[in-house]
N, CA, C and O atoms as a GROMACS GRO file, in nm:
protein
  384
    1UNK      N    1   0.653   0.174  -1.322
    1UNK     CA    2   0.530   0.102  -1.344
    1UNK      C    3   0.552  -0.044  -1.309
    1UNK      O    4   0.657  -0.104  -1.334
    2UNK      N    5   0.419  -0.110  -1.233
    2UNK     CA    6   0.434  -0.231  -1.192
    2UNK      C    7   0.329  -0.340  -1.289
    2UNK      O    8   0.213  -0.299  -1.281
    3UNK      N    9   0.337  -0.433  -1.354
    3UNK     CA   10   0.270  -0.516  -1.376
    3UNK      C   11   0.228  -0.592  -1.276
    3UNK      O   12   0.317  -0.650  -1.212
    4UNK      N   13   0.095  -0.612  -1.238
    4UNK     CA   14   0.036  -0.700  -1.122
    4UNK      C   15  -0.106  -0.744  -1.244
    4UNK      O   16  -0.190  -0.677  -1.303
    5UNK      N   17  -0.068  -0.902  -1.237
    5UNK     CA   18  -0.153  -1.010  -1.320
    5UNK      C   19  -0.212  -0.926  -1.392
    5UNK      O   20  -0.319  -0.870  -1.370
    6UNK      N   21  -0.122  -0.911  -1.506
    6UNK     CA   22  -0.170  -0.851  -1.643
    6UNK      C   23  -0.237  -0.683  -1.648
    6UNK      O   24  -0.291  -0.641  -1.750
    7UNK      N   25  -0.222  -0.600  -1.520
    7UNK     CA   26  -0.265  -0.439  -1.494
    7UNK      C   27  -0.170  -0.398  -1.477
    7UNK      O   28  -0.096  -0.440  -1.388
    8UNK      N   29  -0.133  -0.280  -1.575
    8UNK     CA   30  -0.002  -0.221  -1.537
    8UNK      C   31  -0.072  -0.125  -1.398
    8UNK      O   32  -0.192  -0.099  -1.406
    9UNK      N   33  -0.026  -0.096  -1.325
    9UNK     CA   34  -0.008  -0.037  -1.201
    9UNK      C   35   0.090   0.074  -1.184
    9UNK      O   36   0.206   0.034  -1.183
   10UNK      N   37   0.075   0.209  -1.169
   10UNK     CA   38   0.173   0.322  -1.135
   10UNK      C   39   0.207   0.291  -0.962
   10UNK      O   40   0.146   0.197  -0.911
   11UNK      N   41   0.301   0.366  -0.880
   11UNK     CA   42   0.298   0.372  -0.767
   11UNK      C   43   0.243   0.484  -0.725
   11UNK      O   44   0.195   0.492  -0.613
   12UNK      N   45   0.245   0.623  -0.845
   12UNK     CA   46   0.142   0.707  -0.813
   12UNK      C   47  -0.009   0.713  -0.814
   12UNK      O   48  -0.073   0.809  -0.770
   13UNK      N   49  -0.067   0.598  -0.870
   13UNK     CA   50  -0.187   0.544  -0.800
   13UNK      C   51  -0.216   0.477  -0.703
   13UNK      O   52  -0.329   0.442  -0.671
   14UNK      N   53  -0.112   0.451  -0.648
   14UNK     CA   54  -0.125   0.378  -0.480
   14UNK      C   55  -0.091   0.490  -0.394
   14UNK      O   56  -0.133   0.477  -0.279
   15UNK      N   57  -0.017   0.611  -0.421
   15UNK     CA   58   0.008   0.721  -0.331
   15UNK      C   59  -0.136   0.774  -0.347
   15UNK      O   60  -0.164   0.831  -0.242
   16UNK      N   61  -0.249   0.781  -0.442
   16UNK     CA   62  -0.346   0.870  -0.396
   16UNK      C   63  -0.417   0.780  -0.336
   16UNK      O   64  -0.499   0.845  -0.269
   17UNK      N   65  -0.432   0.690  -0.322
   17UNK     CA   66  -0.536   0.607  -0.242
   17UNK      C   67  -0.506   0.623  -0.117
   17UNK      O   68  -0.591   0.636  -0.029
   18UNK      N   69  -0.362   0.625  -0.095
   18UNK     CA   70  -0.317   0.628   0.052
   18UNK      C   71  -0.306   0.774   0.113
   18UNK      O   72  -0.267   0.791   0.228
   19UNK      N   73  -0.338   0.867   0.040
   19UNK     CA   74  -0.348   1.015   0.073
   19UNK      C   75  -0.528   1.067   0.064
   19UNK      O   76  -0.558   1.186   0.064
   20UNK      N   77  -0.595   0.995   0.059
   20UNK     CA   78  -0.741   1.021   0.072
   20UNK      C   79  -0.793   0.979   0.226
   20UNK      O   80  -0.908   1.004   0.260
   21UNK      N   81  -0.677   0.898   0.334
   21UNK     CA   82  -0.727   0.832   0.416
   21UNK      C   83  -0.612   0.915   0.520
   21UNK      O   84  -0.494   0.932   0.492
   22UNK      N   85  -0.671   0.956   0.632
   22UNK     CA   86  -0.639   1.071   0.723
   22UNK      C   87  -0.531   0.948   0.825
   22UNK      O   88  -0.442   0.994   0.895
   23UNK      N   89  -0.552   0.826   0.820
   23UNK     CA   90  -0.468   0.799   0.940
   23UNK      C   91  -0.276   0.712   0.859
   23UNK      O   92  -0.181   0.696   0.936
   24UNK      N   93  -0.271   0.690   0.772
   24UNK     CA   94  -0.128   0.673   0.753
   24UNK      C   95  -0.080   0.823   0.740
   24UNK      O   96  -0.152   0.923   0.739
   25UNK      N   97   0.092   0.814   0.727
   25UNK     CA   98   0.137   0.930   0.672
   25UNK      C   99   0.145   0.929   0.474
   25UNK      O  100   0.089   0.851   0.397
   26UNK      N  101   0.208   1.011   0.452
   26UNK     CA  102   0.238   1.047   0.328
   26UNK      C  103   0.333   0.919   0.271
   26UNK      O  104   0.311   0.891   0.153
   27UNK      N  105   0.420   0.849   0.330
   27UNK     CA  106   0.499   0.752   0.289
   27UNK      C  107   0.532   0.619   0.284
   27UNK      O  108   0.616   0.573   0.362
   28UNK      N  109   0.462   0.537   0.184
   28UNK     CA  110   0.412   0.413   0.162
   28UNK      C  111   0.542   0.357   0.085
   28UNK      O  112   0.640   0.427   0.058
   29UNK      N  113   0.531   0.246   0.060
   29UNK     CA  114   0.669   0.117  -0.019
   29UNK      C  115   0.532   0.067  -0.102
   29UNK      O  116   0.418   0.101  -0.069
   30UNK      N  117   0.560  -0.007  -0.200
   30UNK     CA  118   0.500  -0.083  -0.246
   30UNK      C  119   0.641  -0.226  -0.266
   30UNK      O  120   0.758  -0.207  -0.301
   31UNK      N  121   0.600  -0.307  -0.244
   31UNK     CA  122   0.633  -0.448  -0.214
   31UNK      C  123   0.556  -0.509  -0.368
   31UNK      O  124   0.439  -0.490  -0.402
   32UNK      N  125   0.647  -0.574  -0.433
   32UNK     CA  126   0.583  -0.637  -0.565
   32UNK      C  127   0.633  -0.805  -0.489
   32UNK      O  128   0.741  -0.806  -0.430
   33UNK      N  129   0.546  -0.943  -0.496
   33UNK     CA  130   0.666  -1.042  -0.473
   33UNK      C  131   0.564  -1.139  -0.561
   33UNK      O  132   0.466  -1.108  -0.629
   34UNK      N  133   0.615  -1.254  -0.537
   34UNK     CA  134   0.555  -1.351  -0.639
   34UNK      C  135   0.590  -1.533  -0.570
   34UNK      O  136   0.657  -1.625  -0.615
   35UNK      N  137   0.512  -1.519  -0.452
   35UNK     CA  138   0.525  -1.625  -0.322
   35UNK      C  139   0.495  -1.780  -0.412
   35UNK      O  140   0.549  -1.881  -0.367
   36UNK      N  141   0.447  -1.785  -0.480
   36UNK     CA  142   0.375  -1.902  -0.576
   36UNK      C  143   0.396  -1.884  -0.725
   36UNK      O  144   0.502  -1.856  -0.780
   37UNK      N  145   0.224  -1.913  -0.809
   37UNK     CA  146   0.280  -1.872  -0.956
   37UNK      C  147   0.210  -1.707  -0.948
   37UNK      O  148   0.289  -1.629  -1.000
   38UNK      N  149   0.130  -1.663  -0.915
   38UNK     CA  150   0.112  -1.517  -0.906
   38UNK      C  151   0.178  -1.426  -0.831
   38UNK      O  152   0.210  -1.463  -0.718
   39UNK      N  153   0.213  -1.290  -0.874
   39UNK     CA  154   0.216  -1.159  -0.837
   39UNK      C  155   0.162  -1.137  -0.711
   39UNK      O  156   0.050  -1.188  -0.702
   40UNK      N  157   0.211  -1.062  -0.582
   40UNK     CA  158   0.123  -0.998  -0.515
   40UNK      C  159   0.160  -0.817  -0.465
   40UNK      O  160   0.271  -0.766  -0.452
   41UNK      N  161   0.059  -0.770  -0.450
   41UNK     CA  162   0.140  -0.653  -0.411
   41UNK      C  163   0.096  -0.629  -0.267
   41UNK      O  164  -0.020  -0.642  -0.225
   42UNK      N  165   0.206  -0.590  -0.194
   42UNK     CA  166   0.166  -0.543  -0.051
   42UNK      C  167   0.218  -0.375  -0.067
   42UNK      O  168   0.289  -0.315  -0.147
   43UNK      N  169   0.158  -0.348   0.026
   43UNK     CA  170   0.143  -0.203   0.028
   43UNK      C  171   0.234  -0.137   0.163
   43UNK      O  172   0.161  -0.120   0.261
   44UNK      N  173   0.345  -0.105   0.181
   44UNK     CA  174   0.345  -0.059   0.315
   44UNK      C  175   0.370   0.069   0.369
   44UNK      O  176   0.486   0.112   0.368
   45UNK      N  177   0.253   0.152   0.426
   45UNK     CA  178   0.235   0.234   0.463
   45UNK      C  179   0.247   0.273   0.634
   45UNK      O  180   0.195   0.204   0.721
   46UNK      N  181   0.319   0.386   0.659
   46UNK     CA  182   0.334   0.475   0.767
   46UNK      C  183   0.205   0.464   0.801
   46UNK      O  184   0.111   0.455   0.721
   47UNK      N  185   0.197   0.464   0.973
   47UNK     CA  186   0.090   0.574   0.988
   47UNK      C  187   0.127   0.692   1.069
   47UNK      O  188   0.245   0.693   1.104
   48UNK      N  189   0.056   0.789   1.107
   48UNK     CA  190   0.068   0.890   1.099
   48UNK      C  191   0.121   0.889   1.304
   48UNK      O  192   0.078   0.802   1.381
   49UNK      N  193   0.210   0.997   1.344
   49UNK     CA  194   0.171   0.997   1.515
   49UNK      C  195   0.076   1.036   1.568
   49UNK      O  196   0.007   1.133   1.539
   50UNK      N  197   0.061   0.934   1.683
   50UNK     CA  198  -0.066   0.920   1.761
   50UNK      C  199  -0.227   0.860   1.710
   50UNK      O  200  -0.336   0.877   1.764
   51UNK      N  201  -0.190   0.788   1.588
   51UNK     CA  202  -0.275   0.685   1.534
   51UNK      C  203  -0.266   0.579   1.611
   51UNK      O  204  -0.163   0.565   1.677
   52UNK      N  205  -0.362   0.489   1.617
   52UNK     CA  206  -0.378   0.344   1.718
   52UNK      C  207  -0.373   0.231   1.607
   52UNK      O  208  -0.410   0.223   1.490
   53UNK      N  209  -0.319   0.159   1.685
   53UNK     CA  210  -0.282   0.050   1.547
   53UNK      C  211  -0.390  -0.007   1.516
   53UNK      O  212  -0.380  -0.086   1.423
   54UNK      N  213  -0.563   0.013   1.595
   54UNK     CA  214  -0.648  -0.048   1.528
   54UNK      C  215  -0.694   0.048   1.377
   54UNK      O  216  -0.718   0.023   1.259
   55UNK      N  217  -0.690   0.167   1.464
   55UNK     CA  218  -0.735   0.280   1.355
   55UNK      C  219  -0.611   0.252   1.216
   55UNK      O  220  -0.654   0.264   1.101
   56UNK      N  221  -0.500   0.225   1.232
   56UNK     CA  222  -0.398   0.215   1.108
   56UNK      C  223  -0.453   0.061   1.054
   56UNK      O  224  -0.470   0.055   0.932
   57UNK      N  225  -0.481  -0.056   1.128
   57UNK     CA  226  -0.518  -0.182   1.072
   57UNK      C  227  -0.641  -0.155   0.979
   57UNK      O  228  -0.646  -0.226   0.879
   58UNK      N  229  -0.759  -0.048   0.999
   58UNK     CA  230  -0.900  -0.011   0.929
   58UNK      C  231  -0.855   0.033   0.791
   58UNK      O  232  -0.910  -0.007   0.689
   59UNK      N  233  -0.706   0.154   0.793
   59UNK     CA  234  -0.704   0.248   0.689
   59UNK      C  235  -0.605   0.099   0.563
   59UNK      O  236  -0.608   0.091   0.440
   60UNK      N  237  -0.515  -0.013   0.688
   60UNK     CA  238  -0.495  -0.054   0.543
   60UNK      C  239  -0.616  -0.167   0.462
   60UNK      O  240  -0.616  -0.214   0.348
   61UNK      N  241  -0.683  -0.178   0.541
   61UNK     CA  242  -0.820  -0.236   0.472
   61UNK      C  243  -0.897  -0.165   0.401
   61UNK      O  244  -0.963  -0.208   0.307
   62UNK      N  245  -0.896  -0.041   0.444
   62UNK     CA  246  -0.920   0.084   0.337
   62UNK      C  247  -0.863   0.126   0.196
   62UNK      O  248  -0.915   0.182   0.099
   63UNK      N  249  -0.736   0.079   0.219
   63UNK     CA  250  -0.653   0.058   0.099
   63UNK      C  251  -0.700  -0.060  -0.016
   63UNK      O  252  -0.739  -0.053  -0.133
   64UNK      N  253  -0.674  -0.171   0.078
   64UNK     CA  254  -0.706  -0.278   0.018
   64UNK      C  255  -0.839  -0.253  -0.041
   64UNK      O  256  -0.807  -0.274  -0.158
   65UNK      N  257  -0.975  -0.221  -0.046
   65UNK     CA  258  -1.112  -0.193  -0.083
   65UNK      C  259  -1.080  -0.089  -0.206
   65UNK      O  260  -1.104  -0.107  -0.325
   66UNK      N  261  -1.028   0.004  -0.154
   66UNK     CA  262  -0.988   0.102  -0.258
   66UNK      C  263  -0.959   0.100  -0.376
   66UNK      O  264  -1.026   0.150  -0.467
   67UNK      N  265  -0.810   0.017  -0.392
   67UNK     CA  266  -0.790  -0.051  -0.470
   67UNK      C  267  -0.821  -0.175  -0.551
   67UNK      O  268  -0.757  -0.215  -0.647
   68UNK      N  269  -0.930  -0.230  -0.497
   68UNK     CA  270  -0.958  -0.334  -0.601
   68UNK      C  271  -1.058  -0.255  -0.631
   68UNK      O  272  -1.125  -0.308  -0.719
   69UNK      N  273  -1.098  -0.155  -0.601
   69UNK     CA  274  -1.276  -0.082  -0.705
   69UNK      C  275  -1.164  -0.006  -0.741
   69UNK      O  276  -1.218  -0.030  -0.848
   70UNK      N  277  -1.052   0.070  -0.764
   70UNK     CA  278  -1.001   0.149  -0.868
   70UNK      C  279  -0.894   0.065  -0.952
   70UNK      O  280  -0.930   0.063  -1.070
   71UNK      N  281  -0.791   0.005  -0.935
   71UNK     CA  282  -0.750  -0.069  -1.004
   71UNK      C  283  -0.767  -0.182  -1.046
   71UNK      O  284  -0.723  -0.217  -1.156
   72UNK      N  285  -0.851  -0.279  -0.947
   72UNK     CA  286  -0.943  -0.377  -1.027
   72UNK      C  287  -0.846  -0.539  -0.992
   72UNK      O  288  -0.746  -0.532  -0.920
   73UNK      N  289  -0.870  -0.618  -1.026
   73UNK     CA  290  -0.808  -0.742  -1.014
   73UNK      C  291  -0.874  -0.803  -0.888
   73UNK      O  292  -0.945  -0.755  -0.800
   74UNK      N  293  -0.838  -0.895  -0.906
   74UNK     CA  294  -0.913  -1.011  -0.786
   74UNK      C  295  -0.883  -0.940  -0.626
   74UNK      O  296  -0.831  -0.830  -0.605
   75UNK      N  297  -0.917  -1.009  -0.556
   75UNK     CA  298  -0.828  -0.957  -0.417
   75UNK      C  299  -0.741  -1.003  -0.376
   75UNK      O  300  -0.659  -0.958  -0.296
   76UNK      N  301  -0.750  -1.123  -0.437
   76UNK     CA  302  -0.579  -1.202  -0.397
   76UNK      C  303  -0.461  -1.128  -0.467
   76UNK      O  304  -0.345  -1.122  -0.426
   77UNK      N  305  -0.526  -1.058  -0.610
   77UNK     CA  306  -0.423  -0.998  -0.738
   77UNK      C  307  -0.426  -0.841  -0.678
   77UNK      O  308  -0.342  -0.770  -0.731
   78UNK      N  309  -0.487  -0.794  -0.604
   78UNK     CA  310  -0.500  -0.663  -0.563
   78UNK      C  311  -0.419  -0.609  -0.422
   78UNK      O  312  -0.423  -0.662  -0.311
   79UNK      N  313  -0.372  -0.533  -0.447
   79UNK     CA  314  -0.271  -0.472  -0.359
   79UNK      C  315  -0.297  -0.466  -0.210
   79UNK      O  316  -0.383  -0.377  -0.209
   80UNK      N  317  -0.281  -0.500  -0.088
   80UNK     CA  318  -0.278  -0.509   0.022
   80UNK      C  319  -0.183  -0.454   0.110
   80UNK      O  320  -0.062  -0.471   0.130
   81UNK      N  321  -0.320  -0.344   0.184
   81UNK     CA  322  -0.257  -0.245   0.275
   81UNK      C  323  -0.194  -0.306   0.414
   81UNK      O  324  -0.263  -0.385   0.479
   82UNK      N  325  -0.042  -0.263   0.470
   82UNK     CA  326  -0.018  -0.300   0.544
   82UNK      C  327   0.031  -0.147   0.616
   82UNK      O  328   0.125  -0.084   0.568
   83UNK      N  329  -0.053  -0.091   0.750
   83UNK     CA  330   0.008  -0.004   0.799
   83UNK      C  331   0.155  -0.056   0.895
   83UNK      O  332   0.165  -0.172   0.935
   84UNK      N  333   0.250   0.040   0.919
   84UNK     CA  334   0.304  -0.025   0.990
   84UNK      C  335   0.373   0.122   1.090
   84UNK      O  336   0.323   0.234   1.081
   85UNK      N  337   0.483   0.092   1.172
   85UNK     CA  338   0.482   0.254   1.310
   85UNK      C  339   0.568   0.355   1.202
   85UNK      O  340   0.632   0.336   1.098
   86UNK      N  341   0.538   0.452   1.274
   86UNK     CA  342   0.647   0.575   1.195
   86UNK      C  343   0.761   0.560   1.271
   86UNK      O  344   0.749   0.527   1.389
   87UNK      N  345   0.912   0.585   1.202
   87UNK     CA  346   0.941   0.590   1.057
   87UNK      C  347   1.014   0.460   1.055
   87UNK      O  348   1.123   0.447   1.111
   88UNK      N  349   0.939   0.345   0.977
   88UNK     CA  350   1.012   0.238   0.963
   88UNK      C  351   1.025   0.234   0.801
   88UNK      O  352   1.060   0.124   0.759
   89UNK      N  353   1.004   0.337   0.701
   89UNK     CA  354   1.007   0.319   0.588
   89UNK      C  355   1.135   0.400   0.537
   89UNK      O  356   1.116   0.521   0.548
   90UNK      N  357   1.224   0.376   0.499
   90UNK     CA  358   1.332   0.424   0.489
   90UNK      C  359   1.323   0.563   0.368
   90UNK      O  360   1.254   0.542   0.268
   91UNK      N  361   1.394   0.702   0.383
   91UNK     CA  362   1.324   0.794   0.290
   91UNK      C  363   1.473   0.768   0.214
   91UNK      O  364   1.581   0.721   0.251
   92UNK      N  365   1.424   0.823   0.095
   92UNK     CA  366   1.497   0.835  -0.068
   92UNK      C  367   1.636   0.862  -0.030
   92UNK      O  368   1.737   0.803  -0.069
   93UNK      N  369   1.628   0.964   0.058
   93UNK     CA  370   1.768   1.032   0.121
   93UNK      C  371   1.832   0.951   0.185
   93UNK      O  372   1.950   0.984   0.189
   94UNK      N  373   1.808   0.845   0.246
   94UNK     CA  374   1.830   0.757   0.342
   94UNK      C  375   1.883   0.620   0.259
   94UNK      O  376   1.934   0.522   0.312
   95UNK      N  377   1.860   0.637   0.142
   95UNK     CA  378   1.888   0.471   0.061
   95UNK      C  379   1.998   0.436  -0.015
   95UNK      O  380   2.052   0.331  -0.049
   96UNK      N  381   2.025   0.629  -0.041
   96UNK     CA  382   2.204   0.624  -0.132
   96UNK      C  383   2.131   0.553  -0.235
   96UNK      O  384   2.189   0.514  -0.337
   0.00000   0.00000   0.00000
């Protein structure tokens, strides 16, 4: 569980947001950092092969929308989708 400005936050509520939207893949990071005096969360999500990076730039704005009407917080305090190419997200197996 993540605290982001006072909402606790699961990462399994950022996996269903990102599994309702057909163009990332299944495997997102969530990024917690804190650039100033607030929290931010970035989101970084796969997209899927043979997605166009405009179509992956829509789905993480899709994210981003998503999440501030389900988890709520400002949009600066609200999680921000960043698609990025397959496979730059390193899997579980892969991290030791």
């Amino acid at each position: 569980m993540m605290v982001l400005r006072g909402v606790n936050v699961f990462p399994t509520q950022i996996e269903e947001l990102v599994l309702r939207i057909p163009a990332p893949a299944a495997h997102c990071q969530c990024v917690l950092t804190r650039p100033g005096r607030l929290d931010e969360l970035t989101v970084r999500v796969e997209r899927r092969d043979g997605v166009k990076a405009a179509a992956a730039d829509e789905a993480g704005a899709a994210v981003d929308r998503m999440a501030k009407d389900t988890i709520g917080g400002s949009s600066a305090g609200s999680p921000h989708g960043l698609a990025v190419p397959t496979p730059v997200l390193g899997r579980p197996e892969e991290r030791g």
